[in-house]
N, C-alpha and C positions, 0 to 999 in steps of 0.2 A: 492240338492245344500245346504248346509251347509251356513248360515249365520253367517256374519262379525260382530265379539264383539268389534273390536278394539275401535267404537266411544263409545260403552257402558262404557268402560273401561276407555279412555280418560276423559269422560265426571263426570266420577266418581270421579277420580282422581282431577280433576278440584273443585269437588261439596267439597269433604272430604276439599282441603286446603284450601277453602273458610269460611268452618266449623272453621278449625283450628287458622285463622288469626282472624274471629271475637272472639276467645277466649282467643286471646294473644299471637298466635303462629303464627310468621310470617316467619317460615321458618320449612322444614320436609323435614326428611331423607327419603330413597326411602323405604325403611324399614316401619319406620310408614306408608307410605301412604299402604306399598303390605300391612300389618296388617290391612286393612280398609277391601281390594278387598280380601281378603284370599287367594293370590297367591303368586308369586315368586318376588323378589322385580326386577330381571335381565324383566321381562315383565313392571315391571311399572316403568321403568330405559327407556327402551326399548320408549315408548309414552314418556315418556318426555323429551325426544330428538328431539322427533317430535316436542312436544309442544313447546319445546325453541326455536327452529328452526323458527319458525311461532312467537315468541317473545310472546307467552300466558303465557310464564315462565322463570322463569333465576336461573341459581342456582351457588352457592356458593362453595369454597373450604377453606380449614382449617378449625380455629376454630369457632364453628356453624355452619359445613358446612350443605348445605341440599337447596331443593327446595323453591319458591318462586310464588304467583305472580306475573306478573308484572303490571296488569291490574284489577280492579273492578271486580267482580264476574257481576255486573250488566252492564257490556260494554263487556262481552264475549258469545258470541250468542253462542248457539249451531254449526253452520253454519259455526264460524268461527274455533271450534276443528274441526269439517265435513273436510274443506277446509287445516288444519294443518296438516289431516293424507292422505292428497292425495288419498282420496277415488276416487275410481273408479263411471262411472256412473253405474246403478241397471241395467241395461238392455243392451243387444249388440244383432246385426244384423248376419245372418250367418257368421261365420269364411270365408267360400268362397263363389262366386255370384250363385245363383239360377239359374235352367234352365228358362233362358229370353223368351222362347219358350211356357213353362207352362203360363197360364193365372194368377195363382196366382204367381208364379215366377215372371212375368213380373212386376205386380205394388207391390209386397211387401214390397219389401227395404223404396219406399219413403213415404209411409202408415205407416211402423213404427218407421221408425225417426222420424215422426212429432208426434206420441202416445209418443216415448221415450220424447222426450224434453218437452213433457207436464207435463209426470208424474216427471221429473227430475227436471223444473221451481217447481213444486208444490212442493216437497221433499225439496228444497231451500229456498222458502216463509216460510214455516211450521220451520226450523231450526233454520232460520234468526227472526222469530219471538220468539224465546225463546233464554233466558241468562241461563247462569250458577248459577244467584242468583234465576232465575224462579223454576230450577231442585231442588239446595238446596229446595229452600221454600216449593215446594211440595211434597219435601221425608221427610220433619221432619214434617209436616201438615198430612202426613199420619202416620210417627210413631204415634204420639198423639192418631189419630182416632182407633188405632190398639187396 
């Protein structure tokens, strides 16, 4: 199973314009930002749609147009891009019911729903506990150390 970059990419996206406003730029084309991710700017077009949607950004048309925004880098949790891109929970129960019959069949389902929501509560604490000024702080705190 292939893992989900989406929040990586979101949360990049988030950190770079964060970057950019404490330097005087309070507004970027999808251009500069894909110029950060080295990708296609229709992908980070593509998240910030999500993002506005969820009100983590708002963007502009005409002259200046370009992204925003809308909120603090240090009032944007992780948790709260997590929650913008409609992630999925990490974990699901068979597609169809187990034979009830089998002894592990019979109590599986309700043994890992209560494992799922634990490890998915924790995934949410851990999120919610970091901002997007925490990720900035500790990607230029390691460029330095680099």
């Amino acid at each position: 199973m292939a893992a989900n970059s989406r929040l990586t990419i979101a949360v990049h996206i988030l950190a770079w314009m964060a970057l950019a406003s404490r330097r005087g730029r309070e507004v970027m084309t999808s251009e500069e930002i894909a110029a950060s991710l080295a990708t296609n700017p229709v992908i980070v077009r593509r998240s910030l749609g999500e993002l506005r949607a969820a009100g983590l950004v708002a963007s502009r048309r005409g002259a200046g147009a370009g992204w925003r925004l809308t909120r603090g880098p240090e009032s944007i949790t992780v948790l709260d891009v997590h929650d913008a891109l409609g992630a999925e929970p990490l974990f699901a129960l068979h597609p169809s019911a187990p034979n009830l019959e089998c002894p592990v069949g019979h109590g599986i389902r309700p043994v890992l729903t209560e494992v799922y929501a634990a490890v998915d509560e924790a995934v949410r604490r851990e999120l919610g506990g970091r901002t997007v000024a925490d990720v900035l702080a500790q990607t230029l705190a390691a460029k330095e150390t680099a």
